[in-house]
N, C-alpha and C positions, 0 to 999 in steps of 0.2 A: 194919460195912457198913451204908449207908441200902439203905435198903426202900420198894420201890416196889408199892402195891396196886392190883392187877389187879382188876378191876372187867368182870367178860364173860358171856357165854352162849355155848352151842355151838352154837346158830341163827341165830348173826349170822355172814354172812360177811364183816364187817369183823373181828372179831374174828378171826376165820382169817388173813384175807389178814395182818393183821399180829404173827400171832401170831408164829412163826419169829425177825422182825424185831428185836421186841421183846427175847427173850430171849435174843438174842446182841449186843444193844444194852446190856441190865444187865448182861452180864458184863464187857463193854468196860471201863464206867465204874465196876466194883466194886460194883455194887447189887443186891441178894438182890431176887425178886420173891415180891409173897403171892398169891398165885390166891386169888379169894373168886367164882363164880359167883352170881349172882344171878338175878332174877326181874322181868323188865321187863315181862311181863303185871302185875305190882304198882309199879312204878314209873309207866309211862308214863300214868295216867290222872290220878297226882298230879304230874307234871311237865310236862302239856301236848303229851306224845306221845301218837302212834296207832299200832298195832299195824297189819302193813303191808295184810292185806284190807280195812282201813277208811280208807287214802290214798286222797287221788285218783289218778284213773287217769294224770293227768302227772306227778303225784311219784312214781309206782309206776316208767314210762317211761325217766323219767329217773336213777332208782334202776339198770334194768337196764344203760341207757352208763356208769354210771360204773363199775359193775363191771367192766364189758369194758374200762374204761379202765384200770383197777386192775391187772387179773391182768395186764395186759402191761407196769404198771411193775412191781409188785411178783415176777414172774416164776413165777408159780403160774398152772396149768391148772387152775382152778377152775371148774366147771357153773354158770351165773350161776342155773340154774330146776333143782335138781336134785328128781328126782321124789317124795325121801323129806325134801319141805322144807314146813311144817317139820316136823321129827322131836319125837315124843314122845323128851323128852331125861330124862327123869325117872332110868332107871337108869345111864345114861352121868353125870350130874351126881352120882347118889351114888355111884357107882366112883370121879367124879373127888375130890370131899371126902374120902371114905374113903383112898384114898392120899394128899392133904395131910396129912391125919392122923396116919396112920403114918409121914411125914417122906419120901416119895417125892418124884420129881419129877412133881408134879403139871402143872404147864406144860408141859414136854414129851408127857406124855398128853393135855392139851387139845389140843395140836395137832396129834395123831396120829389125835382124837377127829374133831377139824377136817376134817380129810385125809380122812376114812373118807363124810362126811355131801357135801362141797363139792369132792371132786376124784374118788374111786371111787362116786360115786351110792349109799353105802349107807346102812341105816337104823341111827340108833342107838339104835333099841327092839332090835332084834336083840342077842341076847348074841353070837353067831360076831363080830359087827359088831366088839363093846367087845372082843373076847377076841384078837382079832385088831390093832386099836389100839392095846393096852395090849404085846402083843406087839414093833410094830414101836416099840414106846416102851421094850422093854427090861423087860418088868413081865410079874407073872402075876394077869389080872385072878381068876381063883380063888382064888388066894389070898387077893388085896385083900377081896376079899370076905368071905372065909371069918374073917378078923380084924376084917370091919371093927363097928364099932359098928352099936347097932340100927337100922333104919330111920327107925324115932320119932328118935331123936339127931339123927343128919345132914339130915333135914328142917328141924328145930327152927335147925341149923346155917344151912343156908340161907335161912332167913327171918331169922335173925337179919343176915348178910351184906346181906340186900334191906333192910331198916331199918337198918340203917349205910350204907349208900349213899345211900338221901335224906335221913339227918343230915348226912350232908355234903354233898349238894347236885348228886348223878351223876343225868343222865338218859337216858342215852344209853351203846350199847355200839360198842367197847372204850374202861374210861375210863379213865386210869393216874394214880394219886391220889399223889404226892408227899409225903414227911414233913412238908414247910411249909405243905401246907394246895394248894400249889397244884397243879391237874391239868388233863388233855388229854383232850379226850373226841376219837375216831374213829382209828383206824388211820393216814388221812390227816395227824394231828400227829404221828408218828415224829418228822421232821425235826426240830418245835420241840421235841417233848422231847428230845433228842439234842443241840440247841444247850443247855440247860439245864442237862442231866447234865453235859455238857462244863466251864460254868462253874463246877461243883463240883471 
């Protein structure tokens, strides 16, 4: 099966809105997905992005219609301004690594992670928050934890994923990197990559 890497963070709600999308789109077309979280406070300053309290205030504006245009194609009641945004994601990112790890379905917990921050208002500094996430994901985040490698490890992990992402040229979340080298940055390409996968 081709593998398709997922390139995200849990503070994007493009990454939400098309998370669901996505991984019932690879299973369509036969294609394993890799969840790699990454760090776009580390990207964005060496790819010509800004972090969003430092847009203008018309790119901010216009950031919040398109959400609202979003959730009503994409069919999610998503908080466009929820009030724990953005979330300290530090322990929800290493609960979600630490199950990649252990061979879980780490994607389905991103989107449950998703769901928790962008449709139920909550924080995902809260453990109840991950424990409950990991829950309607099917998982026991005690456990994940309780196996998962050191802290020091899974850090090291995700820096390493944020340095492979601008070896390859991601600036922007969600990016879905293709075996050929070629990839989709924004929730918004579903479609084309969906024409792509098809081709295959």
């Amino acid at each position: 099966m081709a593998t398709i890497t997922y390139y995200m963070t849990l503070n994007s709600p493009w990454s939400y809105l098309g998370s669901a999308r996505f991984a019932a789109m690879a299973k369509t077309y036969g294609h394993t997905v890799d969840l790699r979280p990454v760090k776009f406070g580390v990207i964005f300053p060496q790819t010509g992005g800004l972090p969003l309290p430092k847009r203008a205030p018309a790119r901010q504006a216009y950031r919040l219609q398109e959400l609202k245009r979003w959730r009503e194609v994409r069919g999610l009641p998503i908080n466009i301004q929820p009030k724990h945004f953005p979330s300290d994601e530090t322990a929800a990112t290493r609960l979600l690594i630490a199950a990649k790890m252990q061979g879980k379905d780490a994607h389905t917990l991103a989107t449950e992670m998703g769901r928790a921050l962008w449709e139920r208002d909550e924080n995902l500094a809260d453990w109840a928050t991950l424990e409950a996430a990991a829950s309607r994901a099917g998982m026991d985040a005690n456990a994940i934890k309780a196996a998962a490698a050191p802290d020091a490890e899974i850090d090291a992990l995700h820096d390493a994923y944020t340095e492979e992402a601008l070896a390859k040229g991601v600036f922007g979340a969600p990016t879905y990197y293709l075996e050929s080298g070629e990839f989709f940055w924004g929730q918004d390409r579903l479609e084309l990559l969906e024409r792509e996968l098809a081709k295959a």
